[in-house]
N, C-alpha and C positions, 0 to 999 in steps of 0.2 A: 835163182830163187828170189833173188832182191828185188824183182821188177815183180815176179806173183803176188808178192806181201804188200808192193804200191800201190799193184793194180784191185789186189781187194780193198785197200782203203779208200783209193779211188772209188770203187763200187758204190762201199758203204756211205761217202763223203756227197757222190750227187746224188743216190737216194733220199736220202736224207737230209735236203738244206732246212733248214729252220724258215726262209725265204718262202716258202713255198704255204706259208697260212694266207688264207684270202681267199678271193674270188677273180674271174674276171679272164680276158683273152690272154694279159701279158702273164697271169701264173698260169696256163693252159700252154704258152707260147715256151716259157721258160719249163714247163715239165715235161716237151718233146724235147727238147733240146736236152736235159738230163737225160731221159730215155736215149737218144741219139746215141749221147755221149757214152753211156752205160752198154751201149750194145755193142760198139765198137770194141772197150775195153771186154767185154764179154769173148768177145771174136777171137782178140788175143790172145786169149787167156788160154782158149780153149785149142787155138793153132798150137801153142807153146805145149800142151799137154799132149797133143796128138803127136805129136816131133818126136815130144824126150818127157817119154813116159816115164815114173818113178815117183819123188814128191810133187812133183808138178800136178800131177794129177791128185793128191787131197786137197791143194788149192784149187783146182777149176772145180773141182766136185762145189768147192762150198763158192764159188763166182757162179754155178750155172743154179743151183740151189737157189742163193739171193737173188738173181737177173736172168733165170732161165726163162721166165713166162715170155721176156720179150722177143724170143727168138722166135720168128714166124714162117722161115722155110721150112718144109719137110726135110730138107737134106739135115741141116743145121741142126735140129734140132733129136735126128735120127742121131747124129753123132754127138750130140749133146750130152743124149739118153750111153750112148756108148762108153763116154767119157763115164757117168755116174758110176755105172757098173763094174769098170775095170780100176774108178777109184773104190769101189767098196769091197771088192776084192785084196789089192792092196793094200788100202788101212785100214784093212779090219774092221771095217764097222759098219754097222748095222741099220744106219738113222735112215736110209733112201726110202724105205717104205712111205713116209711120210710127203718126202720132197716128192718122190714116183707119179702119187697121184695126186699132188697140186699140180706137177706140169703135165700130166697128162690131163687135168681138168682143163687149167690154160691153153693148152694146144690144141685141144678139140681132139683130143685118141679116147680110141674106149678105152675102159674103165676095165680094171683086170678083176677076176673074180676070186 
């Protein structure tokens, strides 16, 4: 559980460098390389849940929530949506409606009715 809790402030930490005001190739160059960084930890986070399901998964729920849009496989992202579901199950709560269809806007999936 101590490696979910770094890895989301990880998450939180390169989303959001303060660095990243301006213009220009090298904050373009530096916001892949965050992105990089973020998907990798995403990857993780999301192996780790698949493994050893329990709390593990209301951490990746809220890692695929903040850094789900960058995940652009079908497969990846099929189990991504898995992962959500079997954390909302588990802890009880309610909030995926909202995360649901951001990433399925991001991902390019229709749109549930």
């Amino acid at each position: 559980m101590a490696y979910m809790y770094h890895a989301l402030t990880t998450l939180l930490l390169l989303s959001n460098r303060p660095q990243f005001t301006g213009m220009g190739e090298n904050i373009m160059a530096t916001q892949y390389e965050a992105d990089r960084q973020c998907l990798a930890v995403l990857k993780r986070v999301c192996g780790i849940a698949r493994s050893h399901p329990g709390p593990a998964l209301c951490l990746s729920a809220l890692a695929i929530a903040h850094s789900g849009h960058l995940l652009q496989q079908p497969v990846a992202q099929q189990q991504a949506y898995e992962i959500l579901h079997q954390a909302q199950k588990f802890c009880v709560a309610d909030s995926s409606q909202v995360v649901d269809s951001r990433l399925r806007s991001a991902w390019g999936w229709p749109t549930r009715l």
